[in-house]
C-alpha positions, 0 to 999 in steps of 0.5 A: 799688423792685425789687432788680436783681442786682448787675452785675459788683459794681458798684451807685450810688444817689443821694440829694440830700444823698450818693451809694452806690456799690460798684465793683471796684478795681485794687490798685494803686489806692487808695481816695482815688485812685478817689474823686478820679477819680470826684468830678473826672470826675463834677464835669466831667460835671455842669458839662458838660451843665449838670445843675445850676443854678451850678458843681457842686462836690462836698463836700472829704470822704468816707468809703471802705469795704473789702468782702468778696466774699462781702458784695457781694450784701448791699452791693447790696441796701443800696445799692438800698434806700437810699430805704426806708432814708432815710426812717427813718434820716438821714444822720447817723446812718448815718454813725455807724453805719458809722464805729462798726462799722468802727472796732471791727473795726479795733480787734479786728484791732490787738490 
């Protein structure tokens, strides 16, 4: 897969089970707002043009992750590299992953 520079710090890769995406947001716009807008409107455009067998609703949970400006590039690459990436890590496990490095830099930041 060929790796394309990150458009106006933005990337979406879909795998069956999850989707990464990087977007710039307003500050006064929260994370869990944003994520409600993009399930609602993707779950409407989805439905609308019939791109699924059945309603298509999206899972009641997801996770958000802030990223430095200087880790977009990274971000991107991550993000396009998903197929490579699933075929020797699982969903799970990169789950864990994420919320274990994000939790201990949470925690060096309250002490």
């Amino acid at each position: 897969m060929q790796v394309l520079p990150c458009p106006k710090d933005n990337a979406i890769y879909a795998n069956p089970e999850h989707v990464h995406f990087l977007v710039s947001r307003v500050p006064n716009l929260d994370e869990e707002s944003l994520a409600n807008i993009i399930s609602k409107s993707s779950e409407r455009f989805i439905n609308d043009n019939k791109l699924s067998v059945g309603l298509f609703l999206w899972q009641q949970s997801c996770s958000a992750f802030s990223v430095s400006k200087g880790d977009i590039d990274k971000v991107c690459k991550y993000i396009y590299n998903q197929r490579e990436h699933h075929s020797t890590h699982t969903f799970h496990e990169e789950t864990e992953v994420f919320l274990k490095f994000y939790q201990q830099t949470l925690n060096r930041k309250s002490e």
